[in-house]
KOLKE-721638 format. One record per residue: x, y, z of N, C-alpha, C in turn; residue number from 0. Coordinates in pm, whole numbers. Layout:
N
(doro (X Y Z) (X Y Z) (X Y Z) NUM)
...
//
This chain:
160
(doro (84 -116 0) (0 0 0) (90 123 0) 0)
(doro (99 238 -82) (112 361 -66) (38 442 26) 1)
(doro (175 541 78) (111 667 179) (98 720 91) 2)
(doro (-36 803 61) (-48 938 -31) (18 1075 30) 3)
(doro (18 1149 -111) (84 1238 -34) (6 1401 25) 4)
(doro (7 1412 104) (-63 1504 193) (-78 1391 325) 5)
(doro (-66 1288 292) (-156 1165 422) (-27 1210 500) 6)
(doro (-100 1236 651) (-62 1256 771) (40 1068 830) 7)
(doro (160 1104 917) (162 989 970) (108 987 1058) 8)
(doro (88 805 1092) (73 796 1251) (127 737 1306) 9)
(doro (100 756 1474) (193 696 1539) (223 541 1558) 10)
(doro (124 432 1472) (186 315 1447) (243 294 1320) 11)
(doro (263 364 1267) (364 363 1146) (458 306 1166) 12)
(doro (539 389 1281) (644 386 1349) (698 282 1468) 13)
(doro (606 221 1523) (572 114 1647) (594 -18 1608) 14)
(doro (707 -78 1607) (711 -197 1579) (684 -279 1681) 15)
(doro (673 -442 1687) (663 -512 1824) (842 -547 1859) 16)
(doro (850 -613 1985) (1005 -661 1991) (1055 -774 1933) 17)
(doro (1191 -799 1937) (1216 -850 1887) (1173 -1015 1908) 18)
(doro (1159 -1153 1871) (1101 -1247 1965) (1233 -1333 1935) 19)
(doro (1221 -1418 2051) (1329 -1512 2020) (1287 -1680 2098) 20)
(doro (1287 -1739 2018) (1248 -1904 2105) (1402 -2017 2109) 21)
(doro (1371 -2099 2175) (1449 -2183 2177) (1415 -2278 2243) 22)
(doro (1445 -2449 2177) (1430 -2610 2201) (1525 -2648 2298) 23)
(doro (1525 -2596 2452) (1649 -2695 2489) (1638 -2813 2558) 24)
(doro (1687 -2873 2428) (1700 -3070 2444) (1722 -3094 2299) 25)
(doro (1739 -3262 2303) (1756 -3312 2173) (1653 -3354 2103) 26)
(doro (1642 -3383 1968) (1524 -3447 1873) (1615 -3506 1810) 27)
(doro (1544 -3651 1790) (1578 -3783 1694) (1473 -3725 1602) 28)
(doro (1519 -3726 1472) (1425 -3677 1374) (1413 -3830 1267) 29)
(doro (1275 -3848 1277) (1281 -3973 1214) (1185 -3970 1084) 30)
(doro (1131 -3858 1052) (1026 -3849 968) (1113 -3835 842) 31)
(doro (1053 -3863 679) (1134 -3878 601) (1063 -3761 531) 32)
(doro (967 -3665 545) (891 -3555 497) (926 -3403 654) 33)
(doro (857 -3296 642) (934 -3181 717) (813 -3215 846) 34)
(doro (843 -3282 963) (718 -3275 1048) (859 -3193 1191) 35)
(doro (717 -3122 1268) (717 -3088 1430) (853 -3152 1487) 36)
(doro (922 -3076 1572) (1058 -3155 1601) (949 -3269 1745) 37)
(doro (1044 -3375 1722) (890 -3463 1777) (964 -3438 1970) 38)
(doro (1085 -3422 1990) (1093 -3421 2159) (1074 -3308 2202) 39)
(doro (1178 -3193 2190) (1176 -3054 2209) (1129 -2946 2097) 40)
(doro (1027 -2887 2111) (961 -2843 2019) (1044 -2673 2027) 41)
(doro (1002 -2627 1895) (1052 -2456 1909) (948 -2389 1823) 42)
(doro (899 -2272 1905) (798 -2204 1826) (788 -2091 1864) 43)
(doro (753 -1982 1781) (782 -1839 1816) (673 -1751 1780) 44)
(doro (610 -1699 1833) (512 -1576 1744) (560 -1484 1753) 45)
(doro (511 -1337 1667) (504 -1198 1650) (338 -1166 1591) 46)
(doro (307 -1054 1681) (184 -968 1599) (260 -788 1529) 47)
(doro (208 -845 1358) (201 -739 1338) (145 -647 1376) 48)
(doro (92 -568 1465) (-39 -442 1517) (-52 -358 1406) 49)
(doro (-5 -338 1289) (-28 -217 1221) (-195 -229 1153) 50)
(doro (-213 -178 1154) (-370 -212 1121) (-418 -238 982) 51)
(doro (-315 -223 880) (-330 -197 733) (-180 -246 640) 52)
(doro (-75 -215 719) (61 -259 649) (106 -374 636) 53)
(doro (183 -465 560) (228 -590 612) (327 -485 663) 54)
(doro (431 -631 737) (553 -609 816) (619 -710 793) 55)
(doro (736 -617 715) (894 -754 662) (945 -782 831) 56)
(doro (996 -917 782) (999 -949 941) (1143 -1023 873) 57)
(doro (1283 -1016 931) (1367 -1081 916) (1396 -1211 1020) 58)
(doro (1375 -1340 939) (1345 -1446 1060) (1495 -1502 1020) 59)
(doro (1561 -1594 1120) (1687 -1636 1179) (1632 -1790 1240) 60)
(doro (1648 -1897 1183) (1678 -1994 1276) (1779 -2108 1268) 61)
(doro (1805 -2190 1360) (1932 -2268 1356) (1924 -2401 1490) 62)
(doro (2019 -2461 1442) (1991 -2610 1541) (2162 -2690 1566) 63)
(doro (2178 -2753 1641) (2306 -2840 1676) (2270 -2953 1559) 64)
(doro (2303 -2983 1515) (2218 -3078 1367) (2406 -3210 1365) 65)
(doro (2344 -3328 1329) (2451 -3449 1285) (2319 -3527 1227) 66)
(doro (2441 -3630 1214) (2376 -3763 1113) (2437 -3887 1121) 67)
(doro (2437 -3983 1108) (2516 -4111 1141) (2463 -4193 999) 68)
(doro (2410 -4143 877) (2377 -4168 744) (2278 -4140 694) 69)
(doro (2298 -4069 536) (2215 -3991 515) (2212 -3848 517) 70)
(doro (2116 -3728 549) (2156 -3605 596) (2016 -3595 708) 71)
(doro (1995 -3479 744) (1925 -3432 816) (1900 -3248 796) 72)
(doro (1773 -3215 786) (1757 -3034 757) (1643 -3009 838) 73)
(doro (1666 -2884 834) (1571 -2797 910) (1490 -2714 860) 74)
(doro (1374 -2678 836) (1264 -2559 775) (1215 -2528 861) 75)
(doro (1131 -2420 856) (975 -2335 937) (886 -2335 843) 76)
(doro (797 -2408 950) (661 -2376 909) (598 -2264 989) 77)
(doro (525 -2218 892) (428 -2097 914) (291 -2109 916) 78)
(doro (185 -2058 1022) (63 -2017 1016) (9 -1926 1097) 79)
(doro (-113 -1864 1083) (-173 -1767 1111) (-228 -1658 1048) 80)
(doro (-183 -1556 1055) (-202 -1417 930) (-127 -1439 789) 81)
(doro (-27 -1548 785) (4 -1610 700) (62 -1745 688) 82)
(doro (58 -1848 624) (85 -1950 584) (183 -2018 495) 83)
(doro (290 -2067 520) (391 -2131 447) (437 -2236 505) 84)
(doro (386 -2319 423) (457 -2480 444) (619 -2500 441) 85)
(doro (667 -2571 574) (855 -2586 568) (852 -2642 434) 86)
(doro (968 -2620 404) (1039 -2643 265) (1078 -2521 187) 87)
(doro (1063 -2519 44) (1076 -2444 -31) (964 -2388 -129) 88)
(doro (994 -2271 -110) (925 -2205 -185) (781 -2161 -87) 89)
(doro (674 -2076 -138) (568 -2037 -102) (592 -1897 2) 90)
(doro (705 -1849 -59) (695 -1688 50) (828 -1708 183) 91)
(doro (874 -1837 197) (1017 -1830 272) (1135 -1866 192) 92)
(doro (1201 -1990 226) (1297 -2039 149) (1273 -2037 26) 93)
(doro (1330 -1993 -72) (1363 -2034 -251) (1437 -2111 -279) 94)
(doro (1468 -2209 -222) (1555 -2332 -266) (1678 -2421 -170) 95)
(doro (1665 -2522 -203) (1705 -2592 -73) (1859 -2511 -38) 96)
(doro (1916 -2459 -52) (2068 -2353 -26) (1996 -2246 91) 97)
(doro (1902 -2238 87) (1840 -2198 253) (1772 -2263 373) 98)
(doro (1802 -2384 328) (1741 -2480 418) (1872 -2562 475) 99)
(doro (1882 -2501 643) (2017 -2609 673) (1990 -2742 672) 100)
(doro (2123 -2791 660) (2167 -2948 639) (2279 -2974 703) 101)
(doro (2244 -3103 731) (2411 -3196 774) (2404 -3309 663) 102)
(doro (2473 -3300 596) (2509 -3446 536) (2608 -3533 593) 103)
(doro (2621 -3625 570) (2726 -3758 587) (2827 -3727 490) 104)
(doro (2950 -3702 510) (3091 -3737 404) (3126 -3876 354) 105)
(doro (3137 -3905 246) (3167 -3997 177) (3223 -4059 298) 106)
(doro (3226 -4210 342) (3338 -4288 379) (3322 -4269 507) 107)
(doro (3266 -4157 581) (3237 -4086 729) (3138 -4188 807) 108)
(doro (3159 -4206 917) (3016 -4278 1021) (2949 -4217 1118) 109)
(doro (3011 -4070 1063) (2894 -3987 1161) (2942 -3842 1121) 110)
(doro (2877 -3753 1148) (2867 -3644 1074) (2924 -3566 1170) 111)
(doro (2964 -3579 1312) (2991 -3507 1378) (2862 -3398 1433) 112)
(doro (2884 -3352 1568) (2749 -3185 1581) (2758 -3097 1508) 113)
(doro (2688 -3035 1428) (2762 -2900 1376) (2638 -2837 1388) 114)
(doro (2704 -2703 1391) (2618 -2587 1414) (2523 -2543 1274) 115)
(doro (2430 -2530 1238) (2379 -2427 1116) (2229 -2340 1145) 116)
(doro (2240 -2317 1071) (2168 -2205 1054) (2098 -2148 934) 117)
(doro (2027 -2037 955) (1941 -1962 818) (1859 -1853 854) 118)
(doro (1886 -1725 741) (1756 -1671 750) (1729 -1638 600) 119)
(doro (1607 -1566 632) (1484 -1572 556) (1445 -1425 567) 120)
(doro (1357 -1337 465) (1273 -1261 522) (1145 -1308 504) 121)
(doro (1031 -1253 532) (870 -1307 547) (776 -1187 559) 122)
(doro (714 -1135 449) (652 -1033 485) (523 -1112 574) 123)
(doro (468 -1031 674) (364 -1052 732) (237 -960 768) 124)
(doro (170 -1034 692) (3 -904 702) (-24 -895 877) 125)
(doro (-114 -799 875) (-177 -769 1014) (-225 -853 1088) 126)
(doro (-174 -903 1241) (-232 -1009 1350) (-99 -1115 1333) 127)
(doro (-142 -1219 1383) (-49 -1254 1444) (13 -1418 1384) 128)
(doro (120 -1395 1374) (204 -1552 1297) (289 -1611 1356) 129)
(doro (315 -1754 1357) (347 -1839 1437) (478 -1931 1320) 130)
(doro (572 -1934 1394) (675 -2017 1334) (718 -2110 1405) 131)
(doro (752 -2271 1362) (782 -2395 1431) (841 -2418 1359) 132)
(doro (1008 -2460 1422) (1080 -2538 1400) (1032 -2710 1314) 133)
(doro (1066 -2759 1194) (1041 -2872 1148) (1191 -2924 1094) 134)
(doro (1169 -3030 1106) (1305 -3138 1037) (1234 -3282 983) 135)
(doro (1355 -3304 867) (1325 -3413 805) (1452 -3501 781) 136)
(doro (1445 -3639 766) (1578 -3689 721) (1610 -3774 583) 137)
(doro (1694 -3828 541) (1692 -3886 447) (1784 -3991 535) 138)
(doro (1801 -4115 477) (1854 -4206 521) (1811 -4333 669) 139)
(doro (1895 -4408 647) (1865 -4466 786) (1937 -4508 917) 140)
(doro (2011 -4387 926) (2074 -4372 1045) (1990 -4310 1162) 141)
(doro (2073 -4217 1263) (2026 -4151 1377) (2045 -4037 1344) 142)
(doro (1992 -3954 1332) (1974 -3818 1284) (1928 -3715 1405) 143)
(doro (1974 -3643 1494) (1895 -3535 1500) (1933 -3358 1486) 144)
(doro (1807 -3257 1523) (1866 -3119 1557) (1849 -3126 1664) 145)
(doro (1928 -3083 1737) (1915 -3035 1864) (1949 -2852 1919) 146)
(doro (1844 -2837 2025) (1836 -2711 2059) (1854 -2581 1971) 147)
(doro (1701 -2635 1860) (1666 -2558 1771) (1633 -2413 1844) 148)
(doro (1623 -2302 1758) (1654 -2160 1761) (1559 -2069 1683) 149)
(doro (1441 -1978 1695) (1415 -1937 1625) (1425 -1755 1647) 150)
(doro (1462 -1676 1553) (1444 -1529 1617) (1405 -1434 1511) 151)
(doro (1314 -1383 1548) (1215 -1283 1452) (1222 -1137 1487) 152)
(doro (1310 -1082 1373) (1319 -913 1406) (1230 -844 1292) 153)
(doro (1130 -767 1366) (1073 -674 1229) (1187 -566 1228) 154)
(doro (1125 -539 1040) (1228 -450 956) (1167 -334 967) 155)
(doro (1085 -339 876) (971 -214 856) (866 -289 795) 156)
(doro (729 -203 788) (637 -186 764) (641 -85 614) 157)
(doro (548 -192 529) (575 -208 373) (436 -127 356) 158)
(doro (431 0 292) (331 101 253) (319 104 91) 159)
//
């Protein structure tokens, strides 16, 4: 939406909410071979846009202790509420799996070691309130998990 010009501001123009930040602490065996709910320690975060009319770019950040013992293992957000996006790719977050962390297995390797990763994203978000959960999926048939997934949502601005 455009401010016209003569249009007065107001004072939620300017009013963003804070910043939010969640976090899973414990481990998840991720055993699903599609993007489901981390099934032990869950992570989930809301923000309300309040602006009454604007979306709000929201720069989202999340990340997990992630290994593998064969196969790989990744991480997405799913989204619902004032808006909706299925983990994975595409539909308004990730554009392609190069934003979706991973651990793979190294050739010849029997375990992937912990490693740290991470991602962000931006997400515009209409007015009221949206909810992000941590999801993982694996390929293979080893032991896979993320552990002490991470999620943190900073609004940018408010898109006129």
């Amino acid at each position: 939406m455009a401010i016209g010009a003569g249009r007065k501001l107001d004072a939620v123009d300017f009013t963003y909410p804070d910043v939010v930040t969640a976090f899973g602490n414990g481990t998840n065996t991720i055993t699903s071979a599609t993007f489901a709910v981390m099934p032990s320690v869950t992570c989930t975060a809301s923000i309300t846009n309040p602006h009454p009319s604007a979306d709000m770019l929201c720069q989202v950040s999340y990340g997990a202790w992630m290994n593998a013992s064969a196969g790989d293992v990744r991480m997405s957000l799913d989204v619902s509420g004032a808006v909706t996006i299925a983990a994975g790719i595409g539909g308004g977050a990730a554009i392609g799996w190069g934003e979706i962390p991973i651990v793979s297995l190294p050739t010849g390797a029997t375990n992937s070691g912990s490693q740290q990763r991470s991602a962000m994203v931006t997400v515009e978000l209409p007015p009221g309130t949206t909810t992000f959960k941590a999801y993982g999926l694996r390929t293979g048939a080893g032991t896979t998990q993320i552990n002490y997934p991470t999620i943190r949502l900073e609004p940018v601005q408010y898109l006129f």
